[in-house]
N, CA, C and O atoms as a CHARMM CRD file, in Angstrom:
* protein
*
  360
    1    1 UNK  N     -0.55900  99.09100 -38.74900 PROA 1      0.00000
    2    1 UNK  CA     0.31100  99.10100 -37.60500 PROA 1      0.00000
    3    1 UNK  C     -0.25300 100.03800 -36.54600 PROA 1      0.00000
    4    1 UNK  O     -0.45900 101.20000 -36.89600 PROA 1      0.00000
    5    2 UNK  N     -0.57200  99.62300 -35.10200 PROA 2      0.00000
    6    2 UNK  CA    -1.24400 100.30300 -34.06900 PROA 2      0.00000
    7    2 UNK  C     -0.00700 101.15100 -33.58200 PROA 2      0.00000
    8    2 UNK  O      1.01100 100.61500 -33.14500 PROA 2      0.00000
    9    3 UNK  N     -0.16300 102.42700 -33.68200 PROA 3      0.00000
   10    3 UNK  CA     1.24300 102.87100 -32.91400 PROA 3      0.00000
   11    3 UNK  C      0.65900 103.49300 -31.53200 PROA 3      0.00000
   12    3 UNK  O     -0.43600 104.05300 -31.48400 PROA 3      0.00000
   13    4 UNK  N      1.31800 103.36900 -30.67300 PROA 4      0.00000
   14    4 UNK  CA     1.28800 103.28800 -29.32100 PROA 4      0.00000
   15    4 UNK  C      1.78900 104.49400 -28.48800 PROA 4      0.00000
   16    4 UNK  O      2.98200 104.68500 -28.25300 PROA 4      0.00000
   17    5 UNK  N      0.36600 105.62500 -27.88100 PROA 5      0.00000
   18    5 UNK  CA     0.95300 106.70600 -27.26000 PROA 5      0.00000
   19    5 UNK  C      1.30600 106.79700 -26.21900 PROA 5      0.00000
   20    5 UNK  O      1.51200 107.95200 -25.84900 PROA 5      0.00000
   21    6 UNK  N      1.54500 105.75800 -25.28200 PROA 6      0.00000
   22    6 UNK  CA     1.12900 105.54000 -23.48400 PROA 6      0.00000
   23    6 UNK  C      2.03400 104.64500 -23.26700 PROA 6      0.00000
   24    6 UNK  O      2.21800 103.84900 -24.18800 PROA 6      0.00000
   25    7 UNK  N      2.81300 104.50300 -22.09300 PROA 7      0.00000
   26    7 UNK  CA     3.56100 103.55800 -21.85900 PROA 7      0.00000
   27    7 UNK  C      3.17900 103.37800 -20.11200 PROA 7      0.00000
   28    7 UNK  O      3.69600 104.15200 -19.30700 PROA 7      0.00000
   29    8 UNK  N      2.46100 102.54800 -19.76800 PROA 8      0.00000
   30    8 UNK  CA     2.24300 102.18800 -18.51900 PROA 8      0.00000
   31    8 UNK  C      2.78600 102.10900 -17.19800 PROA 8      0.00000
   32    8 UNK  O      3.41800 101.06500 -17.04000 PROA 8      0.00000
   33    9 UNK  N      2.74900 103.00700 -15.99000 PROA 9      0.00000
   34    9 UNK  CA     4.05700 102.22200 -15.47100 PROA 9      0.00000
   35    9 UNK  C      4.05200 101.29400 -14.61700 PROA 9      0.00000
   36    9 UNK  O      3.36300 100.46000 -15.20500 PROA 9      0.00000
   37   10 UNK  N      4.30600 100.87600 -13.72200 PROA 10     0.00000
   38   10 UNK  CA     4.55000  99.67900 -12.70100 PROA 10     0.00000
   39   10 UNK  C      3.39600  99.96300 -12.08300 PROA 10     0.00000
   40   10 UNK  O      2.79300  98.91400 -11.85700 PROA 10     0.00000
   41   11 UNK  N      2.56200 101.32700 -11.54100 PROA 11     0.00000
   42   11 UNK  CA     1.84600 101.55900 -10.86000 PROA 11     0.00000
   43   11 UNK  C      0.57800 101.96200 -11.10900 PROA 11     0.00000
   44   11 UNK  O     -0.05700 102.86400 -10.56200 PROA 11     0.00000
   45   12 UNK  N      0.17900 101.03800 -12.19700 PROA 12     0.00000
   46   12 UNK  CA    -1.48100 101.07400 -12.83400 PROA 12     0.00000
   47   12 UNK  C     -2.08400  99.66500 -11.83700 PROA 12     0.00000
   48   12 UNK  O     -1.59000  98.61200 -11.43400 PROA 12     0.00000
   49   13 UNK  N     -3.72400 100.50800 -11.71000 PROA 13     0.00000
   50   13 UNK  CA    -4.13100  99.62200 -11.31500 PROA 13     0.00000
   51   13 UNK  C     -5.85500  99.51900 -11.28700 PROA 13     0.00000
   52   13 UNK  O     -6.42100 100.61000 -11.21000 PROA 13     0.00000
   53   14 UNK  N     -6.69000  98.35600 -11.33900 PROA 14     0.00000
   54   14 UNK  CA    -7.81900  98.15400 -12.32100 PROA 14     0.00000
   55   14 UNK  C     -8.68500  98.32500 -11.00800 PROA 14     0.00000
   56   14 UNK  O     -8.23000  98.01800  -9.90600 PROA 14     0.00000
   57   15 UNK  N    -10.27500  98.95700 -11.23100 PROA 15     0.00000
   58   15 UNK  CA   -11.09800  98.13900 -10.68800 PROA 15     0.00000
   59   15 UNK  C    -11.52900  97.20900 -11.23000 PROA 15     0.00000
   60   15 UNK  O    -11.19200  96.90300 -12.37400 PROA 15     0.00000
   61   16 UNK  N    -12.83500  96.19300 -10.13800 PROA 16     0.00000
   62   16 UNK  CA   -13.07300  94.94200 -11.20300 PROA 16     0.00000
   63   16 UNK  C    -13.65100  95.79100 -12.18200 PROA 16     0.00000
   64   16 UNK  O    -14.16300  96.90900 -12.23100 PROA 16     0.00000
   65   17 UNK  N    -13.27700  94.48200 -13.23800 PROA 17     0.00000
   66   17 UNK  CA   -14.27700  94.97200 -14.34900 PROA 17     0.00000
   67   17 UNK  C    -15.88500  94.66200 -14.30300 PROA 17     0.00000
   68   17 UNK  O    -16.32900  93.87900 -13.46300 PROA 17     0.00000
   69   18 UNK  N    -16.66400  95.26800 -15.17400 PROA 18     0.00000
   70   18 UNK  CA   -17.84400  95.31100 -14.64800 PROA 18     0.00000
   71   18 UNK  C    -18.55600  94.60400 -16.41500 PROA 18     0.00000
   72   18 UNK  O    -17.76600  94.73900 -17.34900 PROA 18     0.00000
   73   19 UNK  N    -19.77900  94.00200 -16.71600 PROA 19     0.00000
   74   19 UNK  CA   -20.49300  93.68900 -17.58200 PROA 19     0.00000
   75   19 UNK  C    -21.39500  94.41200 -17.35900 PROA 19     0.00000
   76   19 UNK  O    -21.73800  94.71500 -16.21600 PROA 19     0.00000
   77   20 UNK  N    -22.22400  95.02900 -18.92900 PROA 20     0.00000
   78   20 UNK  CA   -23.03500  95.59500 -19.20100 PROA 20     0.00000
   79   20 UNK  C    -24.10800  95.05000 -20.24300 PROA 20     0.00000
   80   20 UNK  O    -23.58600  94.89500 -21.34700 PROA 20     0.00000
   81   21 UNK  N    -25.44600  94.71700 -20.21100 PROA 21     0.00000
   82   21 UNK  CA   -25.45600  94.44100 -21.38600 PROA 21     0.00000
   83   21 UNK  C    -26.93100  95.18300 -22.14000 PROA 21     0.00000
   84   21 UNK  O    -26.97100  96.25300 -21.53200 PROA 21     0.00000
   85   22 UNK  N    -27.84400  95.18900 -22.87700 PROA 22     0.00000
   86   22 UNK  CA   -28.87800  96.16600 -23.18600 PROA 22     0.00000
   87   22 UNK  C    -29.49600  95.76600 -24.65200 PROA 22     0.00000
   88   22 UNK  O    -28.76600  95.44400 -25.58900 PROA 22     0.00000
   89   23 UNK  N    -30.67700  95.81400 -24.72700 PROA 23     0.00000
   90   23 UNK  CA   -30.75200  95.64200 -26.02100 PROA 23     0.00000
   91   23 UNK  C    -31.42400  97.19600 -27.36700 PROA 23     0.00000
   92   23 UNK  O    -32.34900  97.98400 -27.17100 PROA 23     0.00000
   93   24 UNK  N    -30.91900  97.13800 -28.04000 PROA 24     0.00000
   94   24 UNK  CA   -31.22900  98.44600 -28.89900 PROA 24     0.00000
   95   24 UNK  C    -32.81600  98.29500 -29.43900 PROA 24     0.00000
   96   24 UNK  O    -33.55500  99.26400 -29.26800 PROA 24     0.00000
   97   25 UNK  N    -33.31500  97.15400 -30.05400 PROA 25     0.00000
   98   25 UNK  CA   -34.19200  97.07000 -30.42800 PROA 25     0.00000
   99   25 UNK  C    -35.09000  95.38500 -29.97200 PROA 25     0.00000
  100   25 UNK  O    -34.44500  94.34000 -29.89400 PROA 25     0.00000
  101   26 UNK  N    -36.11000  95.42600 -29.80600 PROA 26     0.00000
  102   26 UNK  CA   -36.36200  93.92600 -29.21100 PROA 26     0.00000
  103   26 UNK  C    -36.42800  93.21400 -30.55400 PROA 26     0.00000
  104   26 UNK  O    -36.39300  93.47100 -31.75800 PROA 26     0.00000
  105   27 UNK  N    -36.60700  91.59500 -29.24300 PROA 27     0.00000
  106   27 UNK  CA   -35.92000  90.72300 -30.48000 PROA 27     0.00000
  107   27 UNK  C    -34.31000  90.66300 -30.71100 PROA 27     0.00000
  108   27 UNK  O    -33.67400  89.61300 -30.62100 PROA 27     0.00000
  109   28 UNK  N    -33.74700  91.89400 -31.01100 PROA 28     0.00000
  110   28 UNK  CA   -32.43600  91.64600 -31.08700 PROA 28     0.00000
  111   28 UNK  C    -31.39200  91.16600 -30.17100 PROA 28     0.00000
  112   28 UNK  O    -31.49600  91.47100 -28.98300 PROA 28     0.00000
  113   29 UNK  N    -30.46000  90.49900 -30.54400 PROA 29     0.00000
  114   29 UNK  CA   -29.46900  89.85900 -29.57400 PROA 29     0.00000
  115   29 UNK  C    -29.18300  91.56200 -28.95700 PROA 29     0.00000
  116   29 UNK  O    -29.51800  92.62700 -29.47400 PROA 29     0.00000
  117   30 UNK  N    -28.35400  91.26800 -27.52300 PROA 30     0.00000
  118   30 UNK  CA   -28.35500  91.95500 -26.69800 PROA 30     0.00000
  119   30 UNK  C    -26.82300  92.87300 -27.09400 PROA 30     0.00000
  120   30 UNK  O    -25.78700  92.38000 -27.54000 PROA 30     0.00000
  121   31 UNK  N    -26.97500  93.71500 -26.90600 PROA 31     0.00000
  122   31 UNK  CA   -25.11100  94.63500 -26.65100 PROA 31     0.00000
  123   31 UNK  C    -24.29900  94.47400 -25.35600 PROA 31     0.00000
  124   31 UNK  O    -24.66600  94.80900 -24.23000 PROA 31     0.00000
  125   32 UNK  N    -23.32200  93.99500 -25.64900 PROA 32     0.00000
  126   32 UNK  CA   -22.44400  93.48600 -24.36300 PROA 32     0.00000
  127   32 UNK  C    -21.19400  94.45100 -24.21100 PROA 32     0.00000
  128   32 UNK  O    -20.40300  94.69500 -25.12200 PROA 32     0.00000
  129   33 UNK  N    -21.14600  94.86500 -23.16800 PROA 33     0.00000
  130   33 UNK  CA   -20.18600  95.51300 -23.20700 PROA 33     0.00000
  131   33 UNK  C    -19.61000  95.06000 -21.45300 PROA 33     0.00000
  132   33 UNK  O    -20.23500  94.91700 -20.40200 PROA 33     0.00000
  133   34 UNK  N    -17.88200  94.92200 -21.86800 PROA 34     0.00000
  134   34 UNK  CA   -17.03400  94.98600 -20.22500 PROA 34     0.00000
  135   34 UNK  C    -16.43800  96.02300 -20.04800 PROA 34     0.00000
  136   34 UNK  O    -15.80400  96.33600 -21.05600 PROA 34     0.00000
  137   35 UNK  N    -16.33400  96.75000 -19.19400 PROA 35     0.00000
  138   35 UNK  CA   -15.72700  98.04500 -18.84100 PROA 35     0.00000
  139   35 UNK  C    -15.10200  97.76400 -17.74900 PROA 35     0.00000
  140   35 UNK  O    -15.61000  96.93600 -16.99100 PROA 35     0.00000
  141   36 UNK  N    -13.87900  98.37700 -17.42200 PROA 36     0.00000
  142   36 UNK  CA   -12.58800  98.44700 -16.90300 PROA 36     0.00000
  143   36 UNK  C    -12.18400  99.90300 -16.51500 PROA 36     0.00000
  144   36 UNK  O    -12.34200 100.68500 -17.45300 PROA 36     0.00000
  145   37 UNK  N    -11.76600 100.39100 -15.52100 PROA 37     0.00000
  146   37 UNK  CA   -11.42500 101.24500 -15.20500 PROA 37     0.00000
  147   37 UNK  C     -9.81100 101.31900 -14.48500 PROA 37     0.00000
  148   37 UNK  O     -9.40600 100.69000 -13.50800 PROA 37     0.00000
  149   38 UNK  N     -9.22000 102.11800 -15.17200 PROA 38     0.00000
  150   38 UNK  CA    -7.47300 101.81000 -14.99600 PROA 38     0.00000
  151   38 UNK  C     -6.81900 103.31400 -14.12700 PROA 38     0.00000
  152   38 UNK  O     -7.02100 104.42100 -14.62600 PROA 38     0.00000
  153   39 UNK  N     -6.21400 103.19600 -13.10000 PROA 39     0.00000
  154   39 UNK  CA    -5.91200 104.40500 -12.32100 PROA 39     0.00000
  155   39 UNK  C     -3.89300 104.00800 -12.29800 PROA 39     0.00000
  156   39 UNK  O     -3.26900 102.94700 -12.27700 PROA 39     0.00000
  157   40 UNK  N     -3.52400 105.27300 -12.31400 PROA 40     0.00000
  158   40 UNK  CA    -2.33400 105.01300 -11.97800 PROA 40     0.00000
  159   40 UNK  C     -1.46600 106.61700 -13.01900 PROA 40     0.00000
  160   40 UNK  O     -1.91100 107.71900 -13.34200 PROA 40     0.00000
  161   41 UNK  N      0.01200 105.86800 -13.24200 PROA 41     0.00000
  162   41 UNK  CA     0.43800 107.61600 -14.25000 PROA 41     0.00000
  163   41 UNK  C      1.01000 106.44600 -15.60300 PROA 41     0.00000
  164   41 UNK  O      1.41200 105.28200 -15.62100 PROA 41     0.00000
  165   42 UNK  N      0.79600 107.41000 -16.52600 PROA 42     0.00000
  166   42 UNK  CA     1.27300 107.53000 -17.71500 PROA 42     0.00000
  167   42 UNK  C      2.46800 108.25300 -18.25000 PROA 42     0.00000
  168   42 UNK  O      2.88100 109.37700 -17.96800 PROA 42     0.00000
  169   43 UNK  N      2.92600 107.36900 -19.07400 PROA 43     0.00000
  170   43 UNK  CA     4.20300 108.24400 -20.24000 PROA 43     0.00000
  171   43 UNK  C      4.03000 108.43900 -20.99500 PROA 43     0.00000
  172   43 UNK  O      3.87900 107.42400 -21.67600 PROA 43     0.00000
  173   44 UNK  N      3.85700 109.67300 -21.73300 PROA 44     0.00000
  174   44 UNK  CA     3.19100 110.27200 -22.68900 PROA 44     0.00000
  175   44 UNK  C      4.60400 109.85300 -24.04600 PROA 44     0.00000
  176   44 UNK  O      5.66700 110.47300 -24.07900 PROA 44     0.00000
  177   45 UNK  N      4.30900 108.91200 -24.85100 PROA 45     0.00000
  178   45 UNK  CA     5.67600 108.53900 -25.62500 PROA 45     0.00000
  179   45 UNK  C      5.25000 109.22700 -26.84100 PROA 45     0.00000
  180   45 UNK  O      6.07300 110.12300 -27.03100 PROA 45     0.00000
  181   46 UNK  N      4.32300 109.24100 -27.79300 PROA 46     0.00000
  182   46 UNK  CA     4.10400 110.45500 -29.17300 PROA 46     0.00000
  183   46 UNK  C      2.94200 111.04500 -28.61400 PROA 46     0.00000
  184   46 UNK  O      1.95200 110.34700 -28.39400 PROA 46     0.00000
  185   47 UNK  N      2.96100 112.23000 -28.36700 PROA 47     0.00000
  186   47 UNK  CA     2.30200 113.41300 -28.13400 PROA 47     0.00000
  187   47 UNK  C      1.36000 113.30600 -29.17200 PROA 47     0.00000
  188   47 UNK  O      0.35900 113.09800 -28.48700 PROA 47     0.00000
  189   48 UNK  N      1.07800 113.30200 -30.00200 PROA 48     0.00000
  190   48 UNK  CA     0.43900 113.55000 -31.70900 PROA 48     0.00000
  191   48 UNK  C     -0.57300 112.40600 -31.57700 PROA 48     0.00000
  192   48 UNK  O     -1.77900 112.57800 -31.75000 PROA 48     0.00000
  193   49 UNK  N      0.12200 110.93100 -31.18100 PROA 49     0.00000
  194   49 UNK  CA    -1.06600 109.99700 -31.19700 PROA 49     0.00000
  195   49 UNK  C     -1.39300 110.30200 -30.09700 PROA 49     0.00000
  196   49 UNK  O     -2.59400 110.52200 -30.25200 PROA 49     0.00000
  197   50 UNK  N     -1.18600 110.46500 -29.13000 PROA 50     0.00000
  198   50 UNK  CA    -2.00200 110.44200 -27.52900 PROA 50     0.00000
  199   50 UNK  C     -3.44700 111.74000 -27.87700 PROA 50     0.00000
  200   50 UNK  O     -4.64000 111.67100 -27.58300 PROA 50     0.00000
  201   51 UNK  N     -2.62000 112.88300 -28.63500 PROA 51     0.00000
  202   51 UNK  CA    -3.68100 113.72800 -28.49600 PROA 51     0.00000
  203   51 UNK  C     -5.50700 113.26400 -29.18600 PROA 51     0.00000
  204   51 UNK  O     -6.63500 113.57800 -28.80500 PROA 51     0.00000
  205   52 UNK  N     -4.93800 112.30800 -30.45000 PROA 52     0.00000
  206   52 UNK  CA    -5.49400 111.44000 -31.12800 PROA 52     0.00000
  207   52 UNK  C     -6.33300 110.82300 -30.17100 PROA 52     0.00000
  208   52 UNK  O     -7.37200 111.32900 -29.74600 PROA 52     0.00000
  209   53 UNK  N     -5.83500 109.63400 -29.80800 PROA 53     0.00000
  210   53 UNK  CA    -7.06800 109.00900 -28.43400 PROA 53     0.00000
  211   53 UNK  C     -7.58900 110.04900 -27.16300 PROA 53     0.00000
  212   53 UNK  O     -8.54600 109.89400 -26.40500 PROA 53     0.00000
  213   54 UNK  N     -6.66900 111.07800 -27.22300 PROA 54     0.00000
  214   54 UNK  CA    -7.73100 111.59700 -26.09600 PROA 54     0.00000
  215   54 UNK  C     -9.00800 112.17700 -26.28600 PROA 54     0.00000
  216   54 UNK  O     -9.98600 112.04000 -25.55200 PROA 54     0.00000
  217   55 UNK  N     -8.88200 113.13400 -27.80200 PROA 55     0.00000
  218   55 UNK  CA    -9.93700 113.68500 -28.29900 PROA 55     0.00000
  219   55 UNK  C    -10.85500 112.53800 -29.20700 PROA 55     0.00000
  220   55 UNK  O    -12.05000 112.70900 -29.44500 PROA 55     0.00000
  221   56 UNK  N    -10.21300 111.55800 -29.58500 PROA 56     0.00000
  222   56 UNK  CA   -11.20500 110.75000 -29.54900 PROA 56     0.00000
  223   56 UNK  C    -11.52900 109.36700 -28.98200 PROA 56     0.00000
  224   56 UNK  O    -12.11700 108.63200 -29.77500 PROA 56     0.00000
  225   57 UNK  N    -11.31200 108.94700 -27.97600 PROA 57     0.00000
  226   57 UNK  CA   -11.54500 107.95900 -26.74400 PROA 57     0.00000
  227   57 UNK  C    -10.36900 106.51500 -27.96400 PROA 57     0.00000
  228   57 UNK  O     -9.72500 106.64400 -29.00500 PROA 57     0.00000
  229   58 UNK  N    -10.63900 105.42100 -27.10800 PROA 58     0.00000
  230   58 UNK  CA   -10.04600 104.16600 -27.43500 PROA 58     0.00000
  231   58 UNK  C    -11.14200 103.02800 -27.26500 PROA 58     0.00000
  232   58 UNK  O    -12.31100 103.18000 -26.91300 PROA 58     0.00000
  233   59 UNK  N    -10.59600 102.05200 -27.54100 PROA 59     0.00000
  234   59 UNK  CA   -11.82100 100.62800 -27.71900 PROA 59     0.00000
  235   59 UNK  C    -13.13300 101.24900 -28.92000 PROA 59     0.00000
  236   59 UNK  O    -13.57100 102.29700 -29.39500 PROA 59     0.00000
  237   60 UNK  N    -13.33100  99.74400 -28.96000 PROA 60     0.00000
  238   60 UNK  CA   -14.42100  99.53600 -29.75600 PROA 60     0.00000
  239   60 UNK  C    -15.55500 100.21700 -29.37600 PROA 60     0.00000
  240   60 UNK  O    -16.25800 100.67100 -30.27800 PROA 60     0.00000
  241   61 UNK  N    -15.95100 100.42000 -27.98000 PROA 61     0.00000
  242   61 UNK  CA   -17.17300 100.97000 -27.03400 PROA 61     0.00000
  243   61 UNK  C    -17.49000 101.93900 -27.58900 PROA 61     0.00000
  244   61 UNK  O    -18.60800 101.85200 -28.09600 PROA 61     0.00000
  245   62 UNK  N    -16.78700 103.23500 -27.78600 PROA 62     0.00000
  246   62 UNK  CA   -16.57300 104.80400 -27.61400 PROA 62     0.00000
  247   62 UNK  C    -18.31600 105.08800 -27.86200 PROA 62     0.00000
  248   62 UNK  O    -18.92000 105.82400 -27.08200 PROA 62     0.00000
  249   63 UNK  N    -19.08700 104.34900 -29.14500 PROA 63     0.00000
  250   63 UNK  CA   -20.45200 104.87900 -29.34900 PROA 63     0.00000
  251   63 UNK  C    -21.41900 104.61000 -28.12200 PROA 63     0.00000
  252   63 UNK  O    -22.58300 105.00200 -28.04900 PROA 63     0.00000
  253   64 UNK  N    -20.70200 103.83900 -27.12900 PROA 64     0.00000
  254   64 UNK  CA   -21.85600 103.69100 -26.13400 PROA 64     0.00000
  255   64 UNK  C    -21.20800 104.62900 -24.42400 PROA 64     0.00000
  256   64 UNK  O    -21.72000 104.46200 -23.31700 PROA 64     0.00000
  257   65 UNK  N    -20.33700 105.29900 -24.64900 PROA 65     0.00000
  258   65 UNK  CA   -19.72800 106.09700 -23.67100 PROA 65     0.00000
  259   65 UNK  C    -18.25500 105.59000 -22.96800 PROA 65     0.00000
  260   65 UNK  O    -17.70200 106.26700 -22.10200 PROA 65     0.00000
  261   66 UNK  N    -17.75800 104.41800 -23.42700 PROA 66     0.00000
  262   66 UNK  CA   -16.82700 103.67200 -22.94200 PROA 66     0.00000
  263   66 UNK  C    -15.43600 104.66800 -23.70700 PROA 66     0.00000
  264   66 UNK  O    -15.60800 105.64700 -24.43300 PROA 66     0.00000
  265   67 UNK  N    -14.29200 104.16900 -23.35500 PROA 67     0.00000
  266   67 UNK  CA   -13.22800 104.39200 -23.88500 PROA 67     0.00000
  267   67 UNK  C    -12.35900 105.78000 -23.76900 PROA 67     0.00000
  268   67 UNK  O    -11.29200 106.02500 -24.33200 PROA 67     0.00000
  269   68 UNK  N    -13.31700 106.85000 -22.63700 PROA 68     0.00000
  270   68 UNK  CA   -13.27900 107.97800 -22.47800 PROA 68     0.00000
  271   68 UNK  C    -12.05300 108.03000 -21.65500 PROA 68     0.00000
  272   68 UNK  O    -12.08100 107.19800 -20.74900 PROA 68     0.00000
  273   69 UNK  N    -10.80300 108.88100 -21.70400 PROA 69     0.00000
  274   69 UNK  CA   -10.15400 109.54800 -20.73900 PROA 69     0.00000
  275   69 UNK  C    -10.14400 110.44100 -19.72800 PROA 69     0.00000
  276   69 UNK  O    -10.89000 111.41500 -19.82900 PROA 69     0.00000
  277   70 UNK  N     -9.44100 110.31900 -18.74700 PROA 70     0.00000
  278   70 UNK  CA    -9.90900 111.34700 -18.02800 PROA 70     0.00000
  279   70 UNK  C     -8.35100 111.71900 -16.62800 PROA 70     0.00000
  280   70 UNK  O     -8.07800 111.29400 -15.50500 PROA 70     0.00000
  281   71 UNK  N     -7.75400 112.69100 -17.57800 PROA 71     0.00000
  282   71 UNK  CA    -6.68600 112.95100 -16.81200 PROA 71     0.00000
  283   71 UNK  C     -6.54500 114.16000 -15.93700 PROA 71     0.00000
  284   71 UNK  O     -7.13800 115.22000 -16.13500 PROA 71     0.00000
  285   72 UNK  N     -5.80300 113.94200 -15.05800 PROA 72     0.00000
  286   72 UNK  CA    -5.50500 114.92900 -13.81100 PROA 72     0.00000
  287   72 UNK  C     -4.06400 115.27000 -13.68300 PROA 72     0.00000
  288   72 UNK  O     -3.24100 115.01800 -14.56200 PROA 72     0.00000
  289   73 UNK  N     -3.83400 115.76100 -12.73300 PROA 73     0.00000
  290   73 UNK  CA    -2.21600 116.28600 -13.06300 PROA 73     0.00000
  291   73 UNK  C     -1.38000 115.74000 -11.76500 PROA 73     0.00000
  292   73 UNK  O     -1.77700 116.36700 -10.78300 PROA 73     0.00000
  293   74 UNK  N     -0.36700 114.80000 -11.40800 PROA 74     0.00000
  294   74 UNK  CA    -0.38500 114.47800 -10.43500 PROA 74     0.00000
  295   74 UNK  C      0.17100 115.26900  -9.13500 PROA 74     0.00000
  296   74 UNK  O      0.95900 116.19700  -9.31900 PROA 74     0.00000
  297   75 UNK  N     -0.17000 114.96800  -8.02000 PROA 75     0.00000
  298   75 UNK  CA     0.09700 115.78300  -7.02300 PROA 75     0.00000
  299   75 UNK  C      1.81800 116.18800  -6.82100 PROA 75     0.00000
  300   75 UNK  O      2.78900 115.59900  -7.29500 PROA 75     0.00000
  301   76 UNK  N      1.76800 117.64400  -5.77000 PROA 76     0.00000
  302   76 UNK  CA     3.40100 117.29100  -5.88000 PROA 76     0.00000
  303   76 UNK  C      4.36100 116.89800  -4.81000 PROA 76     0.00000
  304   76 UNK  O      5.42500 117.38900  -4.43000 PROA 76     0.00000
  305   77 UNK  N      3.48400 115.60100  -4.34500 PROA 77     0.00000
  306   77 UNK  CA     3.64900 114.74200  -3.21800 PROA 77     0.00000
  307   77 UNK  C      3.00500 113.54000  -3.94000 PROA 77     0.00000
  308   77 UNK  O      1.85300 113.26000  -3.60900 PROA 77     0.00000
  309   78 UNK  N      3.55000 112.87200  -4.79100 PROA 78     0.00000
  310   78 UNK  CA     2.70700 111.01600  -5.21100 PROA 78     0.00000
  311   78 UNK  C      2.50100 110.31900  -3.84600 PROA 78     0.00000
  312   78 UNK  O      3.39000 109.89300  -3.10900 PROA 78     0.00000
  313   79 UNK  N      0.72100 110.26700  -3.58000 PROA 79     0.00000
  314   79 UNK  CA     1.47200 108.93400  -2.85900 PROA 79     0.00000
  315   79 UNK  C      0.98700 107.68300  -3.67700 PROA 79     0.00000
  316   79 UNK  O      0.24700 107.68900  -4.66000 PROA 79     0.00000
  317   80 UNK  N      1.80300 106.17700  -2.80100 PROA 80     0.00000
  318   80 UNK  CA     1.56300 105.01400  -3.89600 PROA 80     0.00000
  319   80 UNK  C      0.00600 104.53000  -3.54000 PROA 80     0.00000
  320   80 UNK  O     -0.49000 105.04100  -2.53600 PROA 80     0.00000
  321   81 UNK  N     -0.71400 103.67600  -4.22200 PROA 81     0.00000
  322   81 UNK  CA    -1.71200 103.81100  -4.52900 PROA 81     0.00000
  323   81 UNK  C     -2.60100 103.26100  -3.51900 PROA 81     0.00000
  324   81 UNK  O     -3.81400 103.44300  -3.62200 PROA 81     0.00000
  325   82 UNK  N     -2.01600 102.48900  -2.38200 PROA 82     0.00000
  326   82 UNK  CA    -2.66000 102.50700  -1.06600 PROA 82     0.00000
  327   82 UNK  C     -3.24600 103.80300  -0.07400 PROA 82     0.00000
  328   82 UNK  O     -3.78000 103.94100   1.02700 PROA 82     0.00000
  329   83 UNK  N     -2.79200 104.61600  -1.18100 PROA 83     0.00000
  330   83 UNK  CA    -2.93400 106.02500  -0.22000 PROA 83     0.00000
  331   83 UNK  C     -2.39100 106.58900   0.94200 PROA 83     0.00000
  332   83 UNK  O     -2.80100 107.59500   1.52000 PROA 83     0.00000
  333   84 UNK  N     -1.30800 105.77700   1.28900 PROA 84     0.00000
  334   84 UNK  CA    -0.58300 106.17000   1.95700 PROA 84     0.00000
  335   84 UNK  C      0.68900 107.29200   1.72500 PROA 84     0.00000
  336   84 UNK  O      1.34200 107.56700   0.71900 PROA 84     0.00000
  337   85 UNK  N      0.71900 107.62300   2.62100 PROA 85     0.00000
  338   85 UNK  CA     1.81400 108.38500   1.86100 PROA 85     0.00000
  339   85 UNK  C      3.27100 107.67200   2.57700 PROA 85     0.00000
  340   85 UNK  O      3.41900 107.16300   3.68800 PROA 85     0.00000
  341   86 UNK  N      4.25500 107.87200   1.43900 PROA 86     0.00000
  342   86 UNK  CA     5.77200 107.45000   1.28600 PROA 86     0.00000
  343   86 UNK  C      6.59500 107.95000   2.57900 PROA 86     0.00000
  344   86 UNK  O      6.86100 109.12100   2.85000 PROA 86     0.00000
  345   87 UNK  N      6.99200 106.62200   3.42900 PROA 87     0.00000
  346   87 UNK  CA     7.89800 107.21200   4.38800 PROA 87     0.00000
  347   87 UNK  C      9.20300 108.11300   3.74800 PROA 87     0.00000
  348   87 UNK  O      9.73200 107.82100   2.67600 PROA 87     0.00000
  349   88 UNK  N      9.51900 108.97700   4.39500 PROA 88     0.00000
  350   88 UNK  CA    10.75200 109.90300   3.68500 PROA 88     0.00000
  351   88 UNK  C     12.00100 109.29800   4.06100 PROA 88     0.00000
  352   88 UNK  O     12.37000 109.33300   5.23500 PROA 88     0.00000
  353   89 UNK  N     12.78200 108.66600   3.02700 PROA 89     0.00000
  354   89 UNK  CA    14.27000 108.09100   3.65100 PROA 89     0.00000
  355   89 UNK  C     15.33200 108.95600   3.40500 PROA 89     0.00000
  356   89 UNK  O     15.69200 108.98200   2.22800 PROA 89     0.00000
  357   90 UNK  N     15.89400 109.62200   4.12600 PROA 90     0.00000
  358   90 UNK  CA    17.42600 110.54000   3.87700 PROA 90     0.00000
  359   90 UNK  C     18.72800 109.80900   4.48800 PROA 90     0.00000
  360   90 UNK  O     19.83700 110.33400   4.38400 PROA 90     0.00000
């Protein structure tokens, strides 16, 4: 059973994904790898597994540098992901 530390919110969002591919030894079929890069905030739902994937990445990739995290703390002004910042409604 995969238990699940992250809960996504409305405001994730991808670059394209990109193909990689390389070979380790010739002759051999090639290593393929797609990488994805995901920006946006997270809900940290079990602390215990999250710490789990952070210290040790996610996906199958991780031996070729993929799967790595990389968090920041968000500002204390969000803006949405156009970069604009949020008209103020009172």
């Amino acid at each position: 059973m995969v238990r699940r530390a992250l809960a996504p919110s409305p405001l994730v969002s991808s670059r394209p994904r990109d193909c990689r591919s390389f070979n380790k030894k010739r002759g051999d079929r090639p290593v393929v790898l797609h990488t994805a890069t995901f920006e946006g905030r997270l809900r940290i739902t079990d602390p215990v597994v999250f710490t789990e994937r952070l210290l040790g990445g996610i996906g199958p990739a991780k031996s070729y540098g993929c799967g790595l995290l990389t968090l920041a703390p968000l500002p204390a002004r969000p803006l949405p992901l156009s970069g604009r910042r949020l008209a103020e409604s009172r």
